[in-house]
N, C-alpha and C positions, 0 to 999 in steps of 0.2 A: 380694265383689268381682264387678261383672257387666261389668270389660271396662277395658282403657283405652285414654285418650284418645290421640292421637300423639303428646302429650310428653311422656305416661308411658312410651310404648310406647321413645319414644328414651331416656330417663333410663335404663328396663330394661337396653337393648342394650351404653349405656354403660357398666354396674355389672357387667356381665355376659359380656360377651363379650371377650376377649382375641386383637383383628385379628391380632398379631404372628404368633400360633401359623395363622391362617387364612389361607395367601397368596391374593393376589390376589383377595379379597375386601373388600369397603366396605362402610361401614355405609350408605351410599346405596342400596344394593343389596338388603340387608338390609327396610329400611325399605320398597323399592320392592317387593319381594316378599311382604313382610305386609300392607302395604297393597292389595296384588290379591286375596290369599288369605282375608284374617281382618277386614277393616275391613267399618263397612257396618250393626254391627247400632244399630238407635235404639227406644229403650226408650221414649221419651215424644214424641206427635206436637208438640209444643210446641218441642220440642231440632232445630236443625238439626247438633248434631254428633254423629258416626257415633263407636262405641268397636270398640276390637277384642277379639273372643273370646280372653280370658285364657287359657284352658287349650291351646289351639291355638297360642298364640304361645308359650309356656311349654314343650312340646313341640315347639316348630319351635327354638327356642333352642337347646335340651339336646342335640337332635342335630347341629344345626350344632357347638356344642360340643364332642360328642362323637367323631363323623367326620372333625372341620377339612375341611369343606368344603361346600355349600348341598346341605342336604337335598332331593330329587325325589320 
């Protein structure tokens, strides 16, 4: 897997993160933060869509996760 796309990336957040345990956090938020951090890599000059680094999103997850509340 070399990344995915932002409706993988939302599907992920969905399957994965549980808001109730994180107050005052949105998955709007969420997305807008991965999207600054991790979006951007394009593997073929032919593709105008950008995927995000799996493994970075993957460990920004866990911690949010982890902590209940956006990792810095």
């Amino acid at each position: 897997m070399v990344g995915f796309t932002a409706d993988e990336l939302s599907q992920v957040v969905d399957e994965t993160v549980d808001f109730s345990r994180i107050p005052g956090v949105t998955k709007s938020q969420i997305m807008d933060i991965m999207e600054r951090y991790y979006d951007g890599y394009v593997f073929s000059p032919e593709s105008d869509e950008h995927v995000f680094n799996t493994n970075m999103c993957q460990v920004f997850l866990k911690n949010l996760i982890d902590q209940r509340h956006i990792p810095y």
